[in-house]
N, C-alpha and C positions, 0 to 999 in steps of 0.2 A: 069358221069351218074347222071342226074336228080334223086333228093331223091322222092320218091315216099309222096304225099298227104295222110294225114290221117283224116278220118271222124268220129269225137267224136259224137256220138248219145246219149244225153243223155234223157231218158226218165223221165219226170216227167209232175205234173199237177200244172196251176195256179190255186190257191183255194180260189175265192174269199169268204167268210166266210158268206157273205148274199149280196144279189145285185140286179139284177130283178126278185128272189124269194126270201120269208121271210125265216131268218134265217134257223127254223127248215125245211122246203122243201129242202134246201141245204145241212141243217144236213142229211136229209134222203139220199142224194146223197152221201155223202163224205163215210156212212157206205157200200153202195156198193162197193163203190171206192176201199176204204179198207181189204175189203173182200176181191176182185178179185183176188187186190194187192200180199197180204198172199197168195192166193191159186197159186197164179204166180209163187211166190220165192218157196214156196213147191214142185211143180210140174216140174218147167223148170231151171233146173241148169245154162244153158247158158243167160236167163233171167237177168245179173251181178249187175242191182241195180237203185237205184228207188230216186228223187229227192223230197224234201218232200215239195219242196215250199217255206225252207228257214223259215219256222214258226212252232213252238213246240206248238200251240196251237189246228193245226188238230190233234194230239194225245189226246189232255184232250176231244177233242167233239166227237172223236171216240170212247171212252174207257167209255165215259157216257155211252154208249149203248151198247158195248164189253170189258167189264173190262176183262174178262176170256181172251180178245188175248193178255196181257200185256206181258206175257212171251214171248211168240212168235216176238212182235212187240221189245222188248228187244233185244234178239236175231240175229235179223238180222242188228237192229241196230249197235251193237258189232263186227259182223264180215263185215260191212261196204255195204250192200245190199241194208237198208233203209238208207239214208243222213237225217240229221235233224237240222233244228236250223241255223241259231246261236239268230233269235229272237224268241219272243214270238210271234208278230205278224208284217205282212207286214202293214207297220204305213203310213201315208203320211204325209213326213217327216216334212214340213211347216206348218200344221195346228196342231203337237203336239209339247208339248214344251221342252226345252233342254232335262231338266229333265226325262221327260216321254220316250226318245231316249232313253237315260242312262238305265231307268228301264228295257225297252225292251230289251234291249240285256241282262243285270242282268237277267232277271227270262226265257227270254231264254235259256241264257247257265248254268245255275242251273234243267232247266228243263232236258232239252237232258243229260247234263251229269247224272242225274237220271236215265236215258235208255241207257245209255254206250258212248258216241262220241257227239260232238259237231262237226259241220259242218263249219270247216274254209272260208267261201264262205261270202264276204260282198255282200249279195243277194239284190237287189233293182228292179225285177223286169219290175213293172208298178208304181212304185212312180209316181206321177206326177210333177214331178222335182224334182232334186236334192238340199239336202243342204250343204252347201260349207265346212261345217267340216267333210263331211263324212270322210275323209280319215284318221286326228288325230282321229274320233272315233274307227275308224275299227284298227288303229295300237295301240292305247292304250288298246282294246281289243286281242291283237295279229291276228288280219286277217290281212293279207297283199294285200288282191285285193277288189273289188267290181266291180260287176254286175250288170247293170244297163238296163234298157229299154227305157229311155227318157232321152232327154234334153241335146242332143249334134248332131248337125247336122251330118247323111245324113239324119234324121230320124225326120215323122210328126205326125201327129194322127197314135196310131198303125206301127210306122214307115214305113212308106212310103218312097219312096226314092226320093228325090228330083233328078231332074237334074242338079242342081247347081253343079259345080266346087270346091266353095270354101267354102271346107267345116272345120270345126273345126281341126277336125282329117280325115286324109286320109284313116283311117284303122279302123277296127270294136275294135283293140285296141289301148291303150293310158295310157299315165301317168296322174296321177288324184293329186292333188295337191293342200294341203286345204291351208288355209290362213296363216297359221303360219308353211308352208314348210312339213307338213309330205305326203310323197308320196308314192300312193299304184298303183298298174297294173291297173287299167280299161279295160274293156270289154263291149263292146256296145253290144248287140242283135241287130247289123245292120238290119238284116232280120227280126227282133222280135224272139221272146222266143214261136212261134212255127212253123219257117223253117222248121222241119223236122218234122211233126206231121205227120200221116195217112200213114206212109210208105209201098207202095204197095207191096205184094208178087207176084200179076203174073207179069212175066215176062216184058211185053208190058206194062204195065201203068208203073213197076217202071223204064225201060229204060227212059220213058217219064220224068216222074216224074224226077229222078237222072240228069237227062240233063238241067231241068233247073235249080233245087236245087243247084248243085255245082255250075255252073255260077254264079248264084248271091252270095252265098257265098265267092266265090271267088274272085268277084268284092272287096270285103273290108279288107281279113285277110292278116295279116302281115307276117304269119308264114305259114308254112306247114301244120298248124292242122286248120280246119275247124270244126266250131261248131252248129250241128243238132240239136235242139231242138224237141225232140218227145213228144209231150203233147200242151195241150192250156188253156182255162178258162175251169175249170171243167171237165177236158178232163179223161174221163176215160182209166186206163190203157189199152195199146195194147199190147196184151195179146203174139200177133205172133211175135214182134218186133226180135225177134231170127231168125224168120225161114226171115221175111225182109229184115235181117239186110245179112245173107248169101247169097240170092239173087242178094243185092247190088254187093256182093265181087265176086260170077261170070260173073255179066253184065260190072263190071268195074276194071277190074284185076289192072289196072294202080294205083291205091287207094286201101289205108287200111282203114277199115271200121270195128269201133270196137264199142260195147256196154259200154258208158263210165262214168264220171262222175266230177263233179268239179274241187274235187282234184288233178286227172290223167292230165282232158284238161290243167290246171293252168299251171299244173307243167309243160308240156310238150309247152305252149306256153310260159313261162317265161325262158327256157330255150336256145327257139330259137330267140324270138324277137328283130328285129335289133336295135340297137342305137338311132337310129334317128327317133323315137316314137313320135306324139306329144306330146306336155304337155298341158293341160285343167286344169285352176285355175279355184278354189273357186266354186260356185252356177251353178249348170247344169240346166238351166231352158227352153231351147229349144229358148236363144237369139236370135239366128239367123237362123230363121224361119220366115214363113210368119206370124207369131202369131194368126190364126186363130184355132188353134188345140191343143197350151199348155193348157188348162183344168185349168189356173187358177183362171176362174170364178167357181170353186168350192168353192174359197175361200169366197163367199159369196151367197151361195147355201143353204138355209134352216140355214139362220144365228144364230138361236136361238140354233143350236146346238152348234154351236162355242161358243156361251155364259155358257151354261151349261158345256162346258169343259174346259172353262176356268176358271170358280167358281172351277170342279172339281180337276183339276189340280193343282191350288193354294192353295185349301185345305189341298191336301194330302202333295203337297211338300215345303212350306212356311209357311203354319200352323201347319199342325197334327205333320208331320215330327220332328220341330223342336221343339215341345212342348215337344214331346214325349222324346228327346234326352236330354232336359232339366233334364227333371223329372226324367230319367235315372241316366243323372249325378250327382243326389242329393243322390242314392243309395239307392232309396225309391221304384222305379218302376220297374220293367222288363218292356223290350222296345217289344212292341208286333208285332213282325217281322209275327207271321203268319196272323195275322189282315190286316198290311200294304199288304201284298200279295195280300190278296183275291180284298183288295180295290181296287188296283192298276190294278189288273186281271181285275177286273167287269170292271173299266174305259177303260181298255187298249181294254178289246173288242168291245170296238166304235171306235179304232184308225184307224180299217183297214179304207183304202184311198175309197172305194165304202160307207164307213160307215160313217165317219166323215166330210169327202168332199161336205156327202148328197147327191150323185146322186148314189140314189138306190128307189127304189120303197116306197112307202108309209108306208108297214108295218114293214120295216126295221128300217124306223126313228122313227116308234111309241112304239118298242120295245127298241132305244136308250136312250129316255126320260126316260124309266124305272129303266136302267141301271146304266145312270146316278144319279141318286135320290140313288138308294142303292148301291152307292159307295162312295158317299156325307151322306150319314148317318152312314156307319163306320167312315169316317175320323173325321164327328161331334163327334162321340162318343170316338174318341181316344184320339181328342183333351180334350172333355169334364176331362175324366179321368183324364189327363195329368193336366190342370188345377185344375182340384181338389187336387191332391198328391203335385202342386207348392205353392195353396197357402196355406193351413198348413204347410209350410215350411219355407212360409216367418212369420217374428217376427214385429206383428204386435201391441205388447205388449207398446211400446212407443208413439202409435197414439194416443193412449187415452189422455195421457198425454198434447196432443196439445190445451184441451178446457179449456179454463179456470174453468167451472162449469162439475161437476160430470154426465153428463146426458149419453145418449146413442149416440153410434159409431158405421159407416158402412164404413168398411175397404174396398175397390174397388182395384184392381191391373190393371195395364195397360198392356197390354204385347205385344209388340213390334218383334213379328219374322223374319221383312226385317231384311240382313244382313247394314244398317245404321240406325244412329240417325233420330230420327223423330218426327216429330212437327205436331198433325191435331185434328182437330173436332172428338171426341170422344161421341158417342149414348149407355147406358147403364142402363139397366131394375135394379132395386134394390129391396130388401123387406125391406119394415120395420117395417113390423111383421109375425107372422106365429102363427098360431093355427092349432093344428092336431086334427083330427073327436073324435081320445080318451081323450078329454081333459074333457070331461063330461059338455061341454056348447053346447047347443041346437046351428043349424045353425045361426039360426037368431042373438043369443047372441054374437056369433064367430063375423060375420060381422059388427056389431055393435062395438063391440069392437075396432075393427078392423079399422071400418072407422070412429072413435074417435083417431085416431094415430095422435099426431100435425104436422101439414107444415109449419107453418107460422115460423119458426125460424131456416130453415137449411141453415148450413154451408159447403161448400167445402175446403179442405183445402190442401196442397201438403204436402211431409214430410217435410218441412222446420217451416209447421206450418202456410206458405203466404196463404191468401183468393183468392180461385180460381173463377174468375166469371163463372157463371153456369144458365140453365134453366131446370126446370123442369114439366113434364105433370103429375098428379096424375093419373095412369092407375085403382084406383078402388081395389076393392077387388075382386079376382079371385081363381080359382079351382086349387091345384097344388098336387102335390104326390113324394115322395122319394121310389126307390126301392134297401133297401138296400140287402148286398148281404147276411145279417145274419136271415133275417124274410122277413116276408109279407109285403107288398106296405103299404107307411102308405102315407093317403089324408091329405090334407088342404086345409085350405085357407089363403092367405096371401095380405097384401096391396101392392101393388107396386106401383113404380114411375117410367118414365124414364126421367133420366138425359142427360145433353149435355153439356159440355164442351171444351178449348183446351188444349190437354195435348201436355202439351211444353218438349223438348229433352227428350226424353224416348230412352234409350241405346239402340242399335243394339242389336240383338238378345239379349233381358233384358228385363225387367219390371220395371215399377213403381208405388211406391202405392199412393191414395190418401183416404185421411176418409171424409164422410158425415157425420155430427156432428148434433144432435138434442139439441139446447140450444146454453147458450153463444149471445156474440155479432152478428149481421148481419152484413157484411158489404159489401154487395151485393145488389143493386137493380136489376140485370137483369134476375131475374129467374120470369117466366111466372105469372102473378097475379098482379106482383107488381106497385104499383102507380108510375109516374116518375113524378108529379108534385113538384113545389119549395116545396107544404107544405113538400113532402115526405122526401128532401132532408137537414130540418130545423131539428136543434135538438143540435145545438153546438157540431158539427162534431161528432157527435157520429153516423152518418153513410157516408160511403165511397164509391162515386158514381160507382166509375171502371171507367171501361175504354170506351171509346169514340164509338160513332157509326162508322160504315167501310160506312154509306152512306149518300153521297156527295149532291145528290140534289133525283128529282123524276127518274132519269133514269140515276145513274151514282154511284159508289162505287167503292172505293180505300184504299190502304194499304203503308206502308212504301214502295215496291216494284213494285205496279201494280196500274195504274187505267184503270176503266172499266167505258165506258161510252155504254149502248145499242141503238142503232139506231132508226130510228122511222119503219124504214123496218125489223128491230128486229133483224139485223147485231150488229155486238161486233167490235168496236174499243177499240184497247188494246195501253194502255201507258208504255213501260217498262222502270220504271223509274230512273234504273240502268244503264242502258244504251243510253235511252233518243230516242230507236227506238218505233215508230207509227206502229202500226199495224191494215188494217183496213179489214173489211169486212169478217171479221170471223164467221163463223156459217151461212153461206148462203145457203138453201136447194136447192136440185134439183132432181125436178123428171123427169123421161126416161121411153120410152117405152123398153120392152124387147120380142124380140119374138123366144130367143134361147131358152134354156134347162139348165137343174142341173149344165151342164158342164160349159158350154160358154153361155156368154151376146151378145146379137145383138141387137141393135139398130134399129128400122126399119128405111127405107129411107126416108126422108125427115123431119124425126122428129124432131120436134121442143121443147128444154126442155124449162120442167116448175119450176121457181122459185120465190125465194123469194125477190130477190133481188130488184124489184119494188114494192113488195106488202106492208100492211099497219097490222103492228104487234099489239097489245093488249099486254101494258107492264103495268106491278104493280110489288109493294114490295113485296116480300114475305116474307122475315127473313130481321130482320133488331135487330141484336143483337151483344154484344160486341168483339163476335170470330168469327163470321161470317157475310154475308149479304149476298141476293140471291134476283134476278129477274125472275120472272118468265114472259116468252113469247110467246105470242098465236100464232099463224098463221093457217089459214082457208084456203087452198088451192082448187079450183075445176080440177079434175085429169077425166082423159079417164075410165071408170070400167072397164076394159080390152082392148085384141087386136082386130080386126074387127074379123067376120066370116072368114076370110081365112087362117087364122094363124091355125084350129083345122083343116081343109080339107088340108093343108098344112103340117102336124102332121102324118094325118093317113095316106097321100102319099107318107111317108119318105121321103119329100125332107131336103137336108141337109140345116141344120140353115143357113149357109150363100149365100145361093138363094133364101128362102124364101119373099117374096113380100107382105108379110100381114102389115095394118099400127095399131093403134089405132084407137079404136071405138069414136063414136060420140059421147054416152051416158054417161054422168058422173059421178061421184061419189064424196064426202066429205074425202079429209083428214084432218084432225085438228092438229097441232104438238106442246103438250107445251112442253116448254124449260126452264130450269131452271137453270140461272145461279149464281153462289156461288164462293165469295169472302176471303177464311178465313185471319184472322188478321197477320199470319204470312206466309200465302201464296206465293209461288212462281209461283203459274201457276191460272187459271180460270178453275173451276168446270164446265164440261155442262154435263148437262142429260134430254134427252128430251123422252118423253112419245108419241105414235101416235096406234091410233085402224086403222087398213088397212082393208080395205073393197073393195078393186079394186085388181084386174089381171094382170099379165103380167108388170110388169116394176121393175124398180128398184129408189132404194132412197139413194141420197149421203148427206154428208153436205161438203161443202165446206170452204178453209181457203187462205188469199191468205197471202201469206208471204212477199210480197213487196222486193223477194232476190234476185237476179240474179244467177245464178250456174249451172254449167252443170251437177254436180252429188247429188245426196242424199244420208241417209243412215237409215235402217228399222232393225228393231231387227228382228233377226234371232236363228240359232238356236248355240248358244255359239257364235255369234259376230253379229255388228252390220255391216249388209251388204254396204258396198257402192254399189251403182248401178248407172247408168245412165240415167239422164232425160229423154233423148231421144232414141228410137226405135235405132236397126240395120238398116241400108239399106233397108233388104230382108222384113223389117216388113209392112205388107200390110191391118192388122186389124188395124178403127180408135182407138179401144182402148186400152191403155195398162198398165192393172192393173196390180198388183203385190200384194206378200204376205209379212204381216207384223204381228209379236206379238204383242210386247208391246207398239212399239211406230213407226212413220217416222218423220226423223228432216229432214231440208233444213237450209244448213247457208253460211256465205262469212264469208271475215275474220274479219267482226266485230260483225256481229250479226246473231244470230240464232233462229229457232222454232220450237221445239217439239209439234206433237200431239199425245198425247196417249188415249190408247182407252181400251175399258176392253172386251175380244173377239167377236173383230169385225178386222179381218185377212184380209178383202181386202181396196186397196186403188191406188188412180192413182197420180201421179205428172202430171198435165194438162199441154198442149201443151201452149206455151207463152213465151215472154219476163220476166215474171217471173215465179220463179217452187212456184207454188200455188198446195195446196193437198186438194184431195177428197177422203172422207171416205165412203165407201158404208154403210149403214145403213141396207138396204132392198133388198132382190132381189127377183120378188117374180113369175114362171115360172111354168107350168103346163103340163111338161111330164121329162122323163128321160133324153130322147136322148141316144147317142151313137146305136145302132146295130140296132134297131127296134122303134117300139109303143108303151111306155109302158106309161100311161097318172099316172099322180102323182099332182092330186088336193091341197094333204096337204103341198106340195111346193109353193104353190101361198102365203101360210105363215099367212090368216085370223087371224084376231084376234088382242087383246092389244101384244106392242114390248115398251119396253124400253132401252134405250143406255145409254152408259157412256163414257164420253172423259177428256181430260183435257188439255190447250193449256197452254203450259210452254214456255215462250222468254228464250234466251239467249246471251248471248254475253260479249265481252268488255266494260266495266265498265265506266261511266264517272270519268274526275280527282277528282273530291269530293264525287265517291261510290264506290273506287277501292275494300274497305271492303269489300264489298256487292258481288260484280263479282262475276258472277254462271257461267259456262264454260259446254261446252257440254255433257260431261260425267255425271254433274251433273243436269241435262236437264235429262240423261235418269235412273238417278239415281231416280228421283220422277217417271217418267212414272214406271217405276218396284215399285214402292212404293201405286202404285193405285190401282195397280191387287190384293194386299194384304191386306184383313180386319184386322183391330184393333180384338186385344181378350182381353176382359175385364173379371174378376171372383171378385164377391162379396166374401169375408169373414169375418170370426169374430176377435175378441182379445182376439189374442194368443202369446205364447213366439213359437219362431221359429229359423232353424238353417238361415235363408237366412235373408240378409238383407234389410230393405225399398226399395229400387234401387240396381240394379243389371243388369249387361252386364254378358251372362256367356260365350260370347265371341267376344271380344275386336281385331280389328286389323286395320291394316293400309295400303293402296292400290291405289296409282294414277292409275286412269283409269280402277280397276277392278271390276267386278261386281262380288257379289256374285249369290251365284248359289245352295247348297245345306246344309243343318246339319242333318244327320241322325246317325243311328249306324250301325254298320258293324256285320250280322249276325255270322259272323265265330270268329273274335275277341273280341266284345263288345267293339270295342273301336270307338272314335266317328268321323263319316266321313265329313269333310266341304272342300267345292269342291268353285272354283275364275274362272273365264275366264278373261283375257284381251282383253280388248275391242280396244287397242291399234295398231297401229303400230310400237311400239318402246318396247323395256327391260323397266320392270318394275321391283317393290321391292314390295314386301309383308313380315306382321312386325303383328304378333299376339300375343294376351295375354290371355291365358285360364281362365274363371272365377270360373277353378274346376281343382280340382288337375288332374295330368296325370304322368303316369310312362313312355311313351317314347313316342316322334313323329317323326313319319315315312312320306315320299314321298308314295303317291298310284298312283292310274289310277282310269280308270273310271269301271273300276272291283274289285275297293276295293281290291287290292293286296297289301303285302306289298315291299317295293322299298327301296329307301336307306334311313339315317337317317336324318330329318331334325331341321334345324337350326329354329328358330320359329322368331327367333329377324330379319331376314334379309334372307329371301327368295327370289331370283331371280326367276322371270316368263318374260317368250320367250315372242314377241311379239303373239300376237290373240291364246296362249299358254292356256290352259284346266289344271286346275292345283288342285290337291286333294291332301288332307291332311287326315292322317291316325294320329289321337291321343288315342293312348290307356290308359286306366282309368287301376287304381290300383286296383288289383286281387278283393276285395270286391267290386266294383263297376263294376265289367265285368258281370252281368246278363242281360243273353240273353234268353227268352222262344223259 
């Protein structure tokens, strides 16, 4: 006897958070929602329970306005009616970074279990692909499955079903299977996540209805249980889904049809599902597709927001973070876990994939901006803190001692929060003096005083005592104020300077201190003012010139490692002089028409791009000093002002972007783009950062690099590894373009040489079609309407306005026989790209005895191929969390040394649990293995607010 089919209906809503209405009009929706919800579960017992979306965040936006249902909403949580969680919010996955993943499901499942249950269910919706760790995430979390909506063939825009044969997986399930082997169940939404939405009660529509539903369901499931989705995008609950759902079971006796829900469907398909399941590795990104529908031109959709989360991101998890955990470990600070919340909250609610993608309506991304800024001003403020309690703790008490003459000293600390050593150009505001309003001198007297403070005699000095060559700009006397926390704001005013220098090996996660000294010898001439004529250098060596210019002639500067020579087209030929590879035509602009939307790039037909490559650049010096050198590059480009007329009558007729026929307008407009390129003395890679006011429509702006490499694959930071992918399209692939997403960096190399581009968030980029894999970095995309379902026109997408970028082109490779020393190797390649994303923190202090020392690492370790990845503190233990990924394909060794006592180190996860105990001198890590460390501080050092 044939076992009878079973029809899991599970009711719930996709909620997007804001989309093509501004948040609060969706807030206004989600509290009806809610409502209904509760009076459902009240009223209709058979009603058995409700999917929350996978996100604990429509709880906090509901209870803003019904705090009185929390009992209630508890409640049902408990006895299993509402499903909740296991994140904070539905993210998209690519455009946030490892980190922010991690947080999400942290303040997720802290959330829910707050309301009684946490929802085992690796939910992924509508992500717009998948990333390839999901699976070690969801199992180091304890979920054993994920549910997915995209980025595994049968399935296109909204999954669609292709007619192709050959597809990924045969079945709507699959084994999912991250890079370093952990494997969880998969579950496709072949049909999408809402097959079963609107299910009819008469009789006639739902025969209709159920006749074709099971078919297609049927067409893909492996097992006897079939999976109904009842709900959509903001789908209000259906209220009758009981009395439906009994309908169902007398029109189609053959079938059990039950009101169900995650945990029920899982278990009951993981118990039947045959053997011979596919397996699907690593990045679900919808490869094998015609690629006209993967949505990853979101990744360069209202770019300027990708920049503001990338500032915000690095903030909180590379700065504040680890400042914070410092200052901790000193047993001076409480680590302010409710602070980091709120921060990471306010960020995290730009992560949802309508919100950070940027293809949402106009008022969503002007309400992002906001967001971002006051989640970037706690992180300032945490840090600030945090640097305040370290450097009173560093003993600054011997710097004085460094001058030969008695005069005054400005103690500066460097503080280094990548997890490596690091060598760069450091920019640093100093006082060197202060007068407060009560001092009983009139303004004028104050400022006068004040701008009588001498310059002509300062010194830089490291703690060994060595003269640091240095520049500095007199910024004036200015308005400033202290609020402390015992009294009233107290004013001043005070002179400052800022300095520049290069602060050379400053310890992984550590600091170092250097002192401005007023008095004593000079033995610097390269600080701003100074004369560099013979007379200045006369004197019977009593002054010591430093060190050499980095620049070579009028268009060429070089280092022990690189020369740079700029082109007269205002292209960058790179020398790398460790390995003796030529790299040429770097930094070559190009502009394209665009006549798609937020989501996806089109190209109109017959477009012709415009660049740089012939044109005729405007090159001067700009910085020509002893740690650095920089050129600055003009280019004057005349561009299209928009699409023609038929691109907006093309808009409001909903034709889909890829029929559209509109080209570029006739009428011009000015782009202007300087470029500025910087050389530092101890540099491994070439600074670019280019400046441009966009005043034109519809297109988009790359720059261009060619790598001169041959190879069929790449590799792009991702999220806990660095992805290989392939140059080249699938077969089925029929869009000319095919961008892809990238963090930190994309290299191309062979096996002798290699080339990093890193960038500071700017997440889209292509590997161009050629003999060799040359890369393109989108800069601009600039598109004026939404797309996806309707008309929704979104002007502030067109992106008006000044835009600034930041890159940085790193060579690598095999070493010549006379620079084997020298050899930098790929790892190390993406070791500076993750070093760019990360500002320098510098804190002025005074001369004081302290328990810390001049230089300091407060945590030391050792790691081929691994990247660091976190240092925070562990709410529940106080003890301190630092998390590694291997970047590898092979076993590695990790080898730490605390620069603060600890009572026991423990193995975690990525939920901060504690695991078994570990060895700190020789830690084995799996290969592409997620690896955390749990070190717990001694009882007086465990404060946690």
């Amino acid at each position: 006897m044939t076992q009878a089919k079973t029809v899991h209906i599970i009711s719930h809503t996709h909620w997007d958070r804001e989309w093509y209405l501004p948040y609060e009009k969706h807030h206004m929706r989600l509290i009806k929602l809610m409502d209904n919800l509760l009076a459902t579960l009240q009223t209709d017992p058979d009603f058995k329970s409700f999917h929350l979306d996978g996100q604990t965040i429509m709880l906090e936006d509901y209870l803003q306005i019904r705090p009185e249902k929390r009992p209630l909403l508890e409640k049902y949580v408990r006895e299993g009616r509402i499903h909740i969680g296991p994140w904070y919010i539905l993210q998209d996955e690519f455009l946030t970074s490892s980190e922010a993943n991690v947080r999400n499901l942290l303040y997720g499942h802290k959330d829910a279990k707050r309301f009684g249950a946490v929802s085992r269910t690796g939910y992924f919706p509508d992500s717009f692909g998948n990333m390839g760790q999901a699976p070690q995430l969801l199992l180091q979390a304890g979920i054993e499955n994920s549910v997915f909506g995209r980025g595994v063939k049968p399935t296109g825009f909204n999954n669609e079903v292709s007619e192709q044969a050959a597809y990924e997986s045969p079945y709507s399930e699959m084994v999912w299977e991250a890079p370093d082997g952990s494997r969880v169940l998969g579950i496709l939404f072949a049909n999408w996540y809402s097959n079963g939405n609107e299910i009819p009660v008469d009789s006639q529509e739902a025969r209709e209805y159920w006749q074709r539903k099971l078919k297609e369901a049927e067409a893909y499931a492996s097992t006897p249980h079939l999976l109904m989705m009842n709900g959509c995008d903001h789908q209000p609950v259906q209220q009758n889904v009981a009395e439906a759902i009994k309908v169902a079971q007398e029109l189609f006796p053959e079938y059990r049809f039950v009101h169900s829900n995650f945990t029920g469907y899982i278990a009951a398909v993981r118990a039947e599902a045959p053997e011979h399941l596919s397996v699907v590795r690593g990045e679900l990104r919808s490869q094998h597709t015609d690629g006209w529908s993967t949505l990853v031109n979101t990744a360069s959709s209202r770019i300027y927001l990708k920049q503001l989360n990338n500032q915000g991101q690095t903030l909180l998890e590379k700065v504040a973070e680890p400042l914070a955990a410092f200052a901790h470990a000193t047993g001076k600070a409480p680590y302010p876990h409710h602070l980091f919340e709120y921060a990471w909250k306010t960020l995290m609610q730009n992560h949802p994939h309508d919100s950070i993608c940027g293809c949402s309506v106009d008022e969503v991304h002007d309400e992002m901006v906001m967001r971002f800024a006051k989640s970037r001003h706690v992180a300032e403020t945490i840090a600030e803190d945090s640097l305040n309690v370290l450097a009173e703790e560093v003993d600054t008490s011997i710097l004085a001692a460094l001058s030969e003459v008695d005069e005054t000293a400005y103690p500066l600390i460097v503080f280094n929060t990548t997890g490596w050593i690091r060598s760069g150009v450091v920019t640093a505001e100093l006082e060197l003096g202060r007068i407060y309003f009560g001092s009983g001198m009139g303004f004028a007297e104050m400022k006068n005083t004040l701008r009588e403070l001498p310059l002509d005699s300062l010194r830089l000095l490291d703690p060994n005592g060595r003269d640091v060559s240095f520049t500095f700009e007199d910024q004036g006397v200015s308005f400033g104020y202290d609020l402390p926390e015992d009294r009233f704001r107290q004013p001043y005013f005070a002179r400052k300077i800022t300095v520049r220098f290069e602060a050379e090996v400053v310890p992984a996660l550590g600091y170092k201190t250097y002192v401005l000294m007023q008095g004593g010898q000079v033995s610097d001439r390269s600080r701003i003012g100074c004369e560099t004529s013979e007379a200045c250098c006369a004197g019977e060596g009593e002054w010591e010139c430093g060190a050499s210019s980095l620049v070579t002639d009028e268009r060429s500067m070089e280092n022990e490692y690189l020369a740079v020579t700029v082109e007269a087209n205002g292209s960058l030929t790179v020398k790398d002089k460790v390995t003796g590879k030529m790299f040429r035509d770097l930094c070559i602009y190009e502009d394209t028409g665009d006549i798609g939307n937020e989501y996806m790039y089109k190209q109109p037909d017959g477009d012709i791009p415009i660049t740089t490559r012939d044109s005729a650049a405007v090159i001067s010096i700009a910085e020509d000093e002893p740690f650095r050198a920089s050129f600055e590059i003009v280019h004057t480009l005349q561009i299209p002002a928009s699409a023609d007329a038929r691109l907006g009558e093309e808009q409001k007729e909903l034709i889909w972007f890829t029929g559209r026929k509109a080209g570029r307008s006739a009428a011009l407009t000015e782009l202007r783009i300087r470029t500025r390129v910087s050389l530092e003395r101890g540099g491994r890679g070439v600074q670019v950062e280019a400046s441009f006011r966009n005043e034109a429509e519809d297109h988009r702006l790359r720059m261009s690099f060619s790598s001169g490499i041959a190879a069929d694959t790449h590799k792009a930071d991702s999220v806990f590894e660095a992805a290989e992918r392939s140059n080249l399209p699938a077969a089925e692939w029929a869009n000319p373009s095919n961008c892809q997403h990238q963090q930190a960096f994309v290299l191309v190399r062979d096996e002798a040489h290699g080339l990093t581009i890193a960038n500071q968030g700017l997440p889209e980029y292509e590997i161009l079609p050629g003999e060799t894999a040359d890369i393109a970095v989108t800069l601009l995309r600039a598109v004026g309407e939404m797309g996806d379902w309707g008309y929704f026109p979104t002007p502030g997408a067109q992106c008006r306005g000044e835009h600034a970028v930041r890159l940085e082109i790193i060579p690598f490779g095999r070493a010549l026989p006379n620079r084997v020393k020298d050899e930098a190797g790929e790892t190390e390649s993406m070791v500076r790209a993750q070093q760019l994303q990360v500002p320098w923190s510098v804190k002025q202090t005074g001369i004081h005895a302290g328990s810390l020392p001049a230089v300091q690492s407060f945590l030391s370790w050792k790691g081929e191929d691994l990247i660091f990845s976190a240092l925070k503190i562990s709410p529940d233990t106080g003890g301190i969390i630092a998390r590694w990924y291997n970047a590898a394909h092979g076993a590695r060794t990790l080898s730490l040394r605390p620069g603060f006592a600890i009572k026991e180190a423990r193995r975690s996860n990525i939920m901060e649990e504690l695991l078994a105990p570990a060895e700190l001198e020789s830690l084995a890590v799996n290969p592409a293995e997620i690896i955390t460390l749990h070190l717990l501080l001694p009882a007086q050092q465990s404060i946690a607010t």
